[in-house]
N, C-alpha and C positions, 0 to 999 in steps of 0.2 A: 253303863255300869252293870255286871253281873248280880244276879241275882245273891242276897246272902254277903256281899263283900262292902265294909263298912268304908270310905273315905273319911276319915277322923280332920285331917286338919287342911281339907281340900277348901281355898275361899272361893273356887274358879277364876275364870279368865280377869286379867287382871287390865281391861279395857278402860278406856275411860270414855266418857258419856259425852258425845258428842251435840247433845243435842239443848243441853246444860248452858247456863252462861256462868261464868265465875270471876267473883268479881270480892275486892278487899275491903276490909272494915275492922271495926271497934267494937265491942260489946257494951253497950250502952244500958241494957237493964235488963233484970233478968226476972223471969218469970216463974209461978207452980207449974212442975209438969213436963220440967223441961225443955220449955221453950225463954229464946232468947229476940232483942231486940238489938238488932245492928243497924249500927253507923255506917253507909256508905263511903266511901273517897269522897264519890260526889255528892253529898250533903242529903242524899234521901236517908231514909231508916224501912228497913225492912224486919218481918217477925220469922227469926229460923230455929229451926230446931238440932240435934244432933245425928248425925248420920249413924248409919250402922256398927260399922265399923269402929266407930269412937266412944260410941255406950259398951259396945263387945271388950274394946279394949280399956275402959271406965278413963279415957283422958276430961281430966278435969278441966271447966274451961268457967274464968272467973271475970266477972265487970272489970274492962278494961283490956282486956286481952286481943290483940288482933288475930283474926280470925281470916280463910278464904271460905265465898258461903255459895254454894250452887242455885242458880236459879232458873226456875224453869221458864222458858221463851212464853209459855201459857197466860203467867198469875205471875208477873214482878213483883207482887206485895208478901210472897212468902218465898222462901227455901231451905236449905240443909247446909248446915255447918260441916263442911270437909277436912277443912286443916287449922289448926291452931299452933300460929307460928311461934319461934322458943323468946 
């Protein structure tokens, strides 16, 4: 990008993260701070929070809502809320 020239509404490459596990649930409690407690399909619960993307665009995301939540191959006990389906 040139010196001096502003991209205003550039999000970048719009890839998806391959290295991610994503996986469906319930919002089961909700926490200060922005962090949320989901219900796995398979009966685990993990603690996630809101992606970028979804605090940027303020999607509201309330106890009971199902949710897709990104987890890292790392630390299965935490991840990032992606989508929150209608």
């Amino acid at each position: 990008m040139a010196r001096g020239i502003r991209r205003k509404n550039y999000d970048g490459p719009r890839e998806k993260r391959e290295d991610h596990v994503q996986v469906e649930g319930t919002i089961s409690q909700v926490y200060a701070g922005g962090q949320f407690e989901v219900e796995l399909d398979g009966g685990n619960s993990v603690r996630a929070q809101l992606c970028g993307r979804m605090r940027k665009f303020r999607i509201r995301v309330l106890l009971g809502d199902r949710v897709t939540v990104a987890l890292s191959p790392y630390d299965l006990t935490h991840g990032m809320i992606v989508f929150r389906a209608k």
